[in-house]
N, C-alpha and C positions, 0 to 999 in steps of 0.2 A: 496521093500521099505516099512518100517512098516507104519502105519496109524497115522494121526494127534490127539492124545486124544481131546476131548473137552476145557480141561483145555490149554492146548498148543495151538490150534484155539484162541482159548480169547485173550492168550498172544501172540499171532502175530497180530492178530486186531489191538491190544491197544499197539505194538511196536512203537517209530519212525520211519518214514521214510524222510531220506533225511534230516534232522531237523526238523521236521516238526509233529505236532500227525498226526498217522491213525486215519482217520474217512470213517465210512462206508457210516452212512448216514449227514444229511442237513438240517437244518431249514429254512423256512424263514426267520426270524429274522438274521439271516444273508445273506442272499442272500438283504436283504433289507438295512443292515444296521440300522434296530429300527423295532419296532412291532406298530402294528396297535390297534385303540383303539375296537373294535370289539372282539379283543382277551383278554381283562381285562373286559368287560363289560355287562352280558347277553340283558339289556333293549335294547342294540343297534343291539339285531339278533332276538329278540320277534318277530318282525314285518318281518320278512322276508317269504314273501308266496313261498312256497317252489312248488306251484303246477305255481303260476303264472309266477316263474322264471326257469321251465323247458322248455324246449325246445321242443316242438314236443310234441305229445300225449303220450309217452311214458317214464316215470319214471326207467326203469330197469338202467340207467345210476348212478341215484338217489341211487337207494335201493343198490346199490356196495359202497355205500359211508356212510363208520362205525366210531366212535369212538375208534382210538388209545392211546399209548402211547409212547411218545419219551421223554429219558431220564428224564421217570418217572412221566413225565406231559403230560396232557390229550392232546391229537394232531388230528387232521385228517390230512390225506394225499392230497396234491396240486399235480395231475400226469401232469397239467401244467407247474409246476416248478422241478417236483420232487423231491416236499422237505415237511416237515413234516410242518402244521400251528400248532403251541402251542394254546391250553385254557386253559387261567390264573382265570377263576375264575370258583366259586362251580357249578357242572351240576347235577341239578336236579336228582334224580333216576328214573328212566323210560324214562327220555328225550335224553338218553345219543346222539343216533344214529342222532336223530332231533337236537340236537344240533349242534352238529358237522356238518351237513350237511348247517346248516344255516349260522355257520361259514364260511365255505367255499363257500358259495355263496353270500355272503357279500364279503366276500379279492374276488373274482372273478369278481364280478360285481362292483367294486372300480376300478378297473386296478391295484393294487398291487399285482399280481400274478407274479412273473418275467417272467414267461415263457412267460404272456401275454405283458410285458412289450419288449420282442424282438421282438415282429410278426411287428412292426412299421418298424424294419429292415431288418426281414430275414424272412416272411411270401412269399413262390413260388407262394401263387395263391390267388387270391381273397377271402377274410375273413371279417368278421366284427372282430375289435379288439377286442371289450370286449367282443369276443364269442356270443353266440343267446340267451345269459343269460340278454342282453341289449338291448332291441327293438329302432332300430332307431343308434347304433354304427357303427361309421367310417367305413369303408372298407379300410382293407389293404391288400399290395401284389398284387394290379394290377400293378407294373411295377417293378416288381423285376428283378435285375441284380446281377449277381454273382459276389463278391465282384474281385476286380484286385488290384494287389500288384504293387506299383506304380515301372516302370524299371524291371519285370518280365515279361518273355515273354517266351509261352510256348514253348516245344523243338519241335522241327520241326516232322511232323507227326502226331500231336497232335490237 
């Protein structure tokens, strides 16, 4: 079977499937439904202490967390959501990785993170929702139940 060229990859990517565009990856801003003003605005992630809002004595979580791009606009990565946070406005040179970081710990510590936004339903074990990026956040998933399909009943054996 001869090999996929690179050009021929792109064009099965970018094929429809089903009626529908292929898309590989995911924004927030759709997972949300609208974008958050954090992402249009640097003065609202200046203040964000990045050492105060880690967790544990330990940054290497931190320091994995860089400035992207998704479809050409500056993004960091929500691995909560797994989907890409867009920034809509100018990042400084040199601040690129800081930024990004501040962004993502502002949508984190907001509760707009979708992934954060399901632990209220399908968190297995006890957690603070808004992660240990929120000193003092609810605790979920002490009473999770595996959802039941109303008149499903497993097959016997089971």
């Amino acid at each position: 079977m001869p090999e996929t060229t690179p050009d021929e990859a792109a064009a099965i990517a970018k094929a429809p499937l089903s009626g529908t565009t292929r898309r590989i990856e995911i924004d927030a801003e759709e997972l949300a439904g609208r974008s958050f003003p954090y992402q249009h605005d640097i003065s609202l992630v200046e203040d964000v202490d990045l050492m105060a809002a880690t967790p544990g004595p330990d940054l290497n979580w931190l320091e994995d967390v860089e400035l992207l791009s998704e479809d050409g606009v500056p993004a960091v990565f929500d691995r909560y959501s797994n989907s890409f946070l867009k920034i809509h406005f100018p990042i400084p040179a040199g601040r690129e990785d800081e930024i990004a970081r501040k962004v993502l710990i502002a949508h984190l510590q907001s509760g707009n993170s979708y992934g954060i936004q399901l632990k209220r339903r399908h968190a297995k074990f006890p957690q603070p929702e808004l992660g240990p990026w929120v000193e003092g956040s609810e605790t979920v998933g002490e009473h999770w139940q595996p959802p039941r399909l109303e008149g499903w009943e497993a097959p016997t054996g089971h």
